[in-house]
LOFIRO-308794 format. One line per 3 residues: number of its first residue (from 1); for each residue y, x, z of C-alpha. Coordinates in steps of 0.1 Angstrom, whole numbers, plus 5000, padded with zeros to 4 digits. Layout:
residues N
NUM> Y X Z  ...
END
This chain:
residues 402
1> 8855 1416 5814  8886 1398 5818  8919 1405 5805
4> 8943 1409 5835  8977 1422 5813  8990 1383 5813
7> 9020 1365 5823  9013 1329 5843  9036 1300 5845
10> 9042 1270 5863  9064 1240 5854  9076 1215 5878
13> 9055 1183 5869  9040 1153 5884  9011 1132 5866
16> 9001 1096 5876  8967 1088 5866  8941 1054 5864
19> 8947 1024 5869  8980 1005 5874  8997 1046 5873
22> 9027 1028 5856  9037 1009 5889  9049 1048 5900
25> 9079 1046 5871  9106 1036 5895  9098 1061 5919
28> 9101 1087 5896  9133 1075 5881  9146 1074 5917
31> 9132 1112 5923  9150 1120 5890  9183 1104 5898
34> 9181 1082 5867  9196 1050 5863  9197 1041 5826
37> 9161 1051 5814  9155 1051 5771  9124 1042 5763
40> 9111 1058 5723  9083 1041 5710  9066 1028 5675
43> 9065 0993 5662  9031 0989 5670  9033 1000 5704
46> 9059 0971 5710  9053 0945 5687  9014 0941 5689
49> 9004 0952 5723  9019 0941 5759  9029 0978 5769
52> 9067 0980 5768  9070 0940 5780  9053 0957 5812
55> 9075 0985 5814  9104 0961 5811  9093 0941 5840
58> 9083 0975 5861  9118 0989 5855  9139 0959 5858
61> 9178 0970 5853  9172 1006 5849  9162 1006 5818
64> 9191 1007 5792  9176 0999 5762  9144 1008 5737
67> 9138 1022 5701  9108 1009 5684  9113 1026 5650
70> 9092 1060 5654  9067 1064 5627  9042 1086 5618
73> 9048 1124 5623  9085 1120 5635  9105 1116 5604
76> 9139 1128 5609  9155 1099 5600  9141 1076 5630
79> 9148 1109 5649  9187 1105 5647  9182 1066 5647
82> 9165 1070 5683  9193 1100 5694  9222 1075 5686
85> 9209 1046 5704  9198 1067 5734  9232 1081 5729
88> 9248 1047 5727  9229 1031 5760  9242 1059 5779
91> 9211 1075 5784  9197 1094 5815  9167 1098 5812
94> 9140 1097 5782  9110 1078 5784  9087 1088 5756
97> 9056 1056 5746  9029 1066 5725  9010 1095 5715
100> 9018 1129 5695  9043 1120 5670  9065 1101 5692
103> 9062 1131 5726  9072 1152 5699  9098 1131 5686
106> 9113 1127 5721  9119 1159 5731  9136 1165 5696
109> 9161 1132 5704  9168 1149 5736  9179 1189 5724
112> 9200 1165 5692  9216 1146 5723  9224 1182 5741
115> 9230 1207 5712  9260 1207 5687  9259 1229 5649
118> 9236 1211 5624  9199 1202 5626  9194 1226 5602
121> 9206 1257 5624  9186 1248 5655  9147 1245 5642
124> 9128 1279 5634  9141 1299 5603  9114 1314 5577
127> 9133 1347 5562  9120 1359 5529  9096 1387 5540
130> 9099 1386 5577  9086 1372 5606  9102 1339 5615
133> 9130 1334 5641  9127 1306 5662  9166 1297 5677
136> 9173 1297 5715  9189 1264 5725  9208 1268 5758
139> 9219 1232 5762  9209 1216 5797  9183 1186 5785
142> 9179 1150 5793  9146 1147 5816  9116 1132 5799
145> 9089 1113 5813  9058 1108 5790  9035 1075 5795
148> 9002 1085 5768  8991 1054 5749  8960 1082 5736
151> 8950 1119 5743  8975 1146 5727  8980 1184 5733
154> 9017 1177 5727  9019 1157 5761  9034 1183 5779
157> 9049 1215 5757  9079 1229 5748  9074 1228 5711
160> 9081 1200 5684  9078 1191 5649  9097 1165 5628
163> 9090 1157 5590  9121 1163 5568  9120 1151 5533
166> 9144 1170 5522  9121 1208 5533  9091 1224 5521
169> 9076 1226 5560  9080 1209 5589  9114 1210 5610
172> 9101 1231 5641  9115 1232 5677  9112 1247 5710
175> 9131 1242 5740  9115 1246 5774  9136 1224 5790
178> 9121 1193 5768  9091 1198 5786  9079 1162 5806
181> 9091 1157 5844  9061 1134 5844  9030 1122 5827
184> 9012 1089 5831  8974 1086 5822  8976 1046 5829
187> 8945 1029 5821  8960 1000 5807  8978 1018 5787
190> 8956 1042 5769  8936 1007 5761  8964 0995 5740
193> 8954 1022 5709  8928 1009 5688  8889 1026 5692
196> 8898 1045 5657  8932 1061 5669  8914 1074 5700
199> 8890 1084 5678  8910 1109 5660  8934 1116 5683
202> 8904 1129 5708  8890 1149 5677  8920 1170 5673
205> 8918 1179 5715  8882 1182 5709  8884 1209 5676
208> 8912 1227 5697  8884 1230 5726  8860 1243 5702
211> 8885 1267 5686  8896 1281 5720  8860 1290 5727
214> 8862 1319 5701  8886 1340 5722  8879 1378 5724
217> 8889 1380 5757  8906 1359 5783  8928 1361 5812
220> 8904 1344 5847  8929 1315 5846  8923 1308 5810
223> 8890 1310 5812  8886 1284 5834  8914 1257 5814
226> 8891 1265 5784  8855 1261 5799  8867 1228 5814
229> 8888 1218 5785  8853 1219 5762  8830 1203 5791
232> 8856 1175 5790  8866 1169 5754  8828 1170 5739
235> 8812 1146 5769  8842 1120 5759  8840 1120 5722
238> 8809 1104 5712  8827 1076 5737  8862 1077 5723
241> 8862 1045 5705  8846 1020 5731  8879 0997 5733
244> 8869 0990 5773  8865 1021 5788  8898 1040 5795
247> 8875 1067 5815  8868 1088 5783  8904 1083 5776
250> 8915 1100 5806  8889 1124 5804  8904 1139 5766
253> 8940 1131 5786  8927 1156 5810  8912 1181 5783
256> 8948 1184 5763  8962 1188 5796  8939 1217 5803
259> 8943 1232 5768  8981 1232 5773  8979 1248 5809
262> 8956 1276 5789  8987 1286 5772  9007 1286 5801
265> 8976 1306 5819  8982 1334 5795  8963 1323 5766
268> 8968 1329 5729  8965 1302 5707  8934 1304 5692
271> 8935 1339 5704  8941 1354 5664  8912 1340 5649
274> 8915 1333 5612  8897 1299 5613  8917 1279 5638
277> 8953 1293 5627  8943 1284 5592  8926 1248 5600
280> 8954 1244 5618  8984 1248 5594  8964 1233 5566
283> 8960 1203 5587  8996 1199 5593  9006 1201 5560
286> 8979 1177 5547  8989 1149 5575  9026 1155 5570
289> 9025 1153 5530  8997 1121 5529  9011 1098 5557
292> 8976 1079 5558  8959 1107 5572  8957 1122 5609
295> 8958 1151 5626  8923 1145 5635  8905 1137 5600
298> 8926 1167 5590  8910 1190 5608  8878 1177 5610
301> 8877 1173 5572  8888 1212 5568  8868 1229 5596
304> 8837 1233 5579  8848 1251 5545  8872 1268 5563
307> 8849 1286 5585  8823 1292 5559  8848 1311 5536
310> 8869 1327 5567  8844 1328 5596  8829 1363 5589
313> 8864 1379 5594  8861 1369 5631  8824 1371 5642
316> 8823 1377 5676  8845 1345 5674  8823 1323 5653
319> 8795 1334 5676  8808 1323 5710  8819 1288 5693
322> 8779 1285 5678  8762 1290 5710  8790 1269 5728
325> 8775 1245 5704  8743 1255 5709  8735 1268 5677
328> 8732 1304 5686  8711 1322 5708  8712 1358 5720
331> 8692 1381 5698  8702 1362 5665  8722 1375 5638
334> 8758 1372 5642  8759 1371 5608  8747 1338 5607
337> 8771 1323 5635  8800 1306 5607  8774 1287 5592
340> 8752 1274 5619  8785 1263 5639  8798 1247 5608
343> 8764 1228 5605  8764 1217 5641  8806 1207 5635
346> 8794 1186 5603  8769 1171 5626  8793 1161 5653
349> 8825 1150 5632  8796 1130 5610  8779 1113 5634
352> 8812 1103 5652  8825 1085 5615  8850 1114 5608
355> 8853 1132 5575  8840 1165 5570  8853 1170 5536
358> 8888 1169 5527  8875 1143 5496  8869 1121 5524
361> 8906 1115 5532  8917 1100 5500  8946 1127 5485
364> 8946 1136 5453  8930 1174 5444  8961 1179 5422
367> 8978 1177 5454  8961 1207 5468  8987 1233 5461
370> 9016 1215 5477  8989 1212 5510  8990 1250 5507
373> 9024 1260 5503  9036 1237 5529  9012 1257 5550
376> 9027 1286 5543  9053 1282 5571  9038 1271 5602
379> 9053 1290 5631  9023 1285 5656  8999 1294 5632
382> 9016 1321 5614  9045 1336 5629  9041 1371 5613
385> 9044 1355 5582  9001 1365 5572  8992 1337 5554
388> 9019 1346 5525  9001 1375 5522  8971 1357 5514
391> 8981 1326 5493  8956 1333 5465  8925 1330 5489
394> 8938 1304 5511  8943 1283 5477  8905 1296 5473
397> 8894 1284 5508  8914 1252 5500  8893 1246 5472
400> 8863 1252 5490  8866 1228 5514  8869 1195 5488
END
């Protein structure tokens, strides 16, 4: 039976797919009454590929100027570099280059562009002992155009988070009015990422597809983003890291899309099962504290223990992701779901080249209880504050999963 208590949602939003999709920039500018466009982009992106000279040549004199310096999971420091030269080119418009860390990283340059009152008052607060508050920013937004250089779940939300050195978590935002006016799937341009970044960047859209599968019940919209969203993401990535075919690059384009229309469908993230929220803020703590790993390896390296040791909280969950995987059959012992579906995952993320351990990803084990208590405040995963609750066997699961 379907759920049919939900709330749907649609957001104005055009997306430009294949091949030569970047020739459509200007006509989207024009639609968007920009004139100075600011492109945000990494080093790589613009230094060792041909992507921004292109972009350059497509938008002649309306774009106003470029920032290269975005690194690795948004550190708030090339944040507020990028917001002051956007700020300084008299920026309209915001053209984000790249993948999840710089989308992210956009939309946080735009509400620092909009909203006055320090950084510190506008990302989501973590009270002792109750749930966390996430701030309402009210300040009209720059639009923001997205061109993907690989597949990434933050291509067309409302949430972002930014690495600060100087916090125990992540600096978390949400703004509605940072999502994209437009996306671009170019082929050309999803070529420019090396075989390996697709790689892992397809593996996080692919363990989200998986994850969503273990939903206990599901609005007839959602079902339908979700049963694509798998059919999609685990035909394209055994062919992720060919480094001439942009068609399975599209295709996980298409599955992040579809994952983040699920939300908008009335989904639940992960619809409350204790495996995916906890993969999920363990992941972001270990790829935010060890800058050499991914969001991909991350949660590819964790899955596995995680579901052993949590799995039987959920198993109705664990069951429809092991016979989604094929491991399961009617008449079998749920019981046995976790494991088989974290056989069949080691399998998979194996005999792609990923890790399946977290000793895999080169980090220290000493390090483990900083992984943890950065976890411990991860609004998407945990906004009722659970996981605080539990910090002895999380550090157990943790453990578990070297």
């Amino acid at each position: 039976m379907y759920r049919t208590d939900f709330r749907a949602v649609g957001y104005p939003l055009r997306l430009y797919s294949g091949k030569d999709a970047l020739e459509q920039l200007p006509a989207e500018l024009k639609r968007q009454r920009a004139r100075r466009a600011f492109i945000v982009c990494g080093r790589t992106v613009s230094r060792e590929t041909p992507l921004i000279a292109r972009m350059r040549t497509i938008l002649g004199d309306t774009l106003a100027g470029v920032y290269d310096g975005m690194a690795k999971d948004s550190p708030l420091d090339a944040v507020l570099a990028a917001r002051d030269a956007a700020r300084a080119a008299n920026a309209d418009l915001l053209i984000a280059v790249g993948s999840g860390s710089v989308i992210q990283a956009t939309r946080v340059v735009a509400i620092l562009l909009a909203e006055t009152g320090p950084v510190e008052a506008l990302i989501t607060q973590y009270p002792e002992n109750a749930p966390a508050i996430s701030p309402k920013l009210l300040a009209p937004k720059l639009p923001i155009v997205n061109v993907a250089t690989a597949p990434t779940s933050a291509a067309n939300r409302a949430g972002s988070a930014i690495k600060s050195q100087a916090l125990d978590h992540r600096m978390e935002f949400f703004d509605p009015k940072t999502r994209p006016v437009a996306l671009f799937w170019d082929n050309d341009a999803l070529l420019t990422a090396s075989p390996k970044f697709s790689l892992t960047t397809g593996a996080s859209v692919y363990w989200r597809a998986i994850m969503n599968l273990g939903a206990s019940s599901l609005t007839p919209l959602a079902e339908g983003d979700r049963l694509q969203a798998w059919r999609l993401a685990s035909g394209a990535l055994p062919r992720m890291s060919d480094a001439n075919d942009p068609a399975p690059r599209v295709e996980m384009c298409a599955a992040a899309f579809l994952q983040n229309r699920d939300a908008d469908d009335g989904g639940t993230l992960f619809e409350k099962h204790w495996v995916g929220r906890v993969v999920y803020a363990l992941a972001a703590s270990l790829f935010n504290l060890h800058g050499h790993v991914s969001q991909g390896e991350a949660n590819t390296a964790l899955t596995a223990g995680v579901m052993r040791k949590l799995g039987p909280r959920d198993p109705e969950a664990m069951r429809q992701i092991a016979a989604a995987l094929g491991t399961w059959s009617e008449g079998d012992s749920v019981s046995e779901a976790p494991e088989r579906a974290a056989q069949a995952l080691e399998r998979v993320f194996g005999s792609a080249g990923l890790p399946t351990r977290v000793s895999q990803l080169d980090v220290p084990r000493a390090g483990l209880d900083a992984v943890l208590e950065h976890s411990l405040k991860n609004f998407n995963a945990d906004p009722r504050r659970e996981f605080v609750r539990e910090r002895d066997y999380l550090r157990q699961v943790l453990e578990s999963t070297w």
